[in-house]
C-alpha positions in Angstrom: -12.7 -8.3 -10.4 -11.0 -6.7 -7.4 -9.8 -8.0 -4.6 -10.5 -6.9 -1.0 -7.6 -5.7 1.4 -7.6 -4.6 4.5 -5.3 -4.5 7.7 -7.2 -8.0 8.7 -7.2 -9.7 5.2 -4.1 -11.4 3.4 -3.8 -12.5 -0.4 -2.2 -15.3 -0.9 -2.1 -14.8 -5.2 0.9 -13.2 -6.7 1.0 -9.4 -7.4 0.1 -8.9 -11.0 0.2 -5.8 -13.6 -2.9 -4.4 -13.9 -4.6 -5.9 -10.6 -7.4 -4.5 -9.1 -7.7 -4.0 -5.2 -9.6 -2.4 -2.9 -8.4 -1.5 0.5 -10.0 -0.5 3.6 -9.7 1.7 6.7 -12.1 1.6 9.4 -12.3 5.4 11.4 -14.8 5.2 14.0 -18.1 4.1 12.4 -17.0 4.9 9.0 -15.1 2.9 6.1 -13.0 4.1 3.7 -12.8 2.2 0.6 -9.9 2.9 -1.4 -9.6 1.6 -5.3 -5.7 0.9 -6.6 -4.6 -0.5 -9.6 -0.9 -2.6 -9.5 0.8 -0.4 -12.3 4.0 -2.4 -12.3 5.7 -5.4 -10.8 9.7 -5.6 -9.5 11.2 -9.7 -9.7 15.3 -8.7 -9.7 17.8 -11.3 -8.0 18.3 -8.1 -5.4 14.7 -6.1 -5.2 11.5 -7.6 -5.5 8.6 -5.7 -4.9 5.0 -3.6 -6.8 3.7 0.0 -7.2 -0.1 0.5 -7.2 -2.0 4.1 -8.6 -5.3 5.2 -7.0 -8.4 5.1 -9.3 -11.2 7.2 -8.9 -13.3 6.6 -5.7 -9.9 6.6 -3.4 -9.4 9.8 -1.6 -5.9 11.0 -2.6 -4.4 10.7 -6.0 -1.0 9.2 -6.4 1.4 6.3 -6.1 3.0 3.9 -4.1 5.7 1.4 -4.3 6.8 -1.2 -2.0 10.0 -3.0 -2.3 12.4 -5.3 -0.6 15.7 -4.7 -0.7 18.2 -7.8 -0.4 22.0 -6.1 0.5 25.3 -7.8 -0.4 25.8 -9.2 3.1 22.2 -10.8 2.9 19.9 -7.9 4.8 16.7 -7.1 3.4 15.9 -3.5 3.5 12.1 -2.0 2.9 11.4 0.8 0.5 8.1 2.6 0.6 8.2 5.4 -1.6 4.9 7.4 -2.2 3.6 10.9 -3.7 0.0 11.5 -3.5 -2.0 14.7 -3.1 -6.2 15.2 -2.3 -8.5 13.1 -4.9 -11.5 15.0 -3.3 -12.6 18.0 -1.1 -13.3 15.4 1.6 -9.9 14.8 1.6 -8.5 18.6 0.9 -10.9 19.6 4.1 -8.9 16.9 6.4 -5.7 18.6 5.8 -3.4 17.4 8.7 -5.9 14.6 9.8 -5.4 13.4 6.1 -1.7 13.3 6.7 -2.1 11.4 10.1 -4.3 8.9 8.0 -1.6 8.2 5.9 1.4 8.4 8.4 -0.8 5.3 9.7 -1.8 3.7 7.3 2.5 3.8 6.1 2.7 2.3 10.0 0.6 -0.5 9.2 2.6 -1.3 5.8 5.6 -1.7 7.9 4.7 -3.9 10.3 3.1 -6.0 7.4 6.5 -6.4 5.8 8.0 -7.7 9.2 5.3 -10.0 10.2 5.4 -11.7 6.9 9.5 -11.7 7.1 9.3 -12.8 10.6 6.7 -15.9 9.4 9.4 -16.8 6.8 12.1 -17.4 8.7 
């Protein structure tokens, strides 16, 4: 069964392999649902972290990973590391707005990872 995501929504239950989710974007008056599938999970003393694919229904095609760092001095660094091209002429015809989407979207991540380090502290 998947489980919604959005900007708005937080999961408490740990990643899993295989894990179906479904995030969301709101633009304007429409909603952009957007199918993943957790292909792999990172637990390492040092990194920790997941990768998801798109399944058919999202708009691009690709991965994305999202890992946390921990250096020797006790930092955290985040990685986001991501290759994705158009999953449908929707998303071919947006072009640059496409690329904004996601430049967003990667802006949202980000401030995720720091609000929930920031809560742990």
């Amino acid at each position: 069964m998947p489980t919604p995501a959005s900007g708005s929504h937080t999961c408490r239950r740990p990643v899993q392999e295989g894990t179906t989710v479904l995030a969301s974007l709101t633009l304007g008056l429409a909603i952009v649902v957007a199918p993943c599938r957790v292909v792999y999970v990172t637990d390492e003393a040092t990194r920790f972290g997941f990768a998801y694919g798109t399944l058919p229904g999202h708009p691009e095609r690709g991965e994305e990973a999202f890992h946390v760092v921990i250096e020797d001095d006790g930092t955290g660094t985040a990685e986001i590391i991501a290759f994705s091209r158009p999953g449908d002429l929707a998303a071919r015809l947006a072009g640059p707005i496409a690329r904004e989407i996601q430049k967003a979207v990667t802006r949202r991540y980000l401030a995720g990872i720091r609000g929930h380090v920031a809560g742990t502290k």
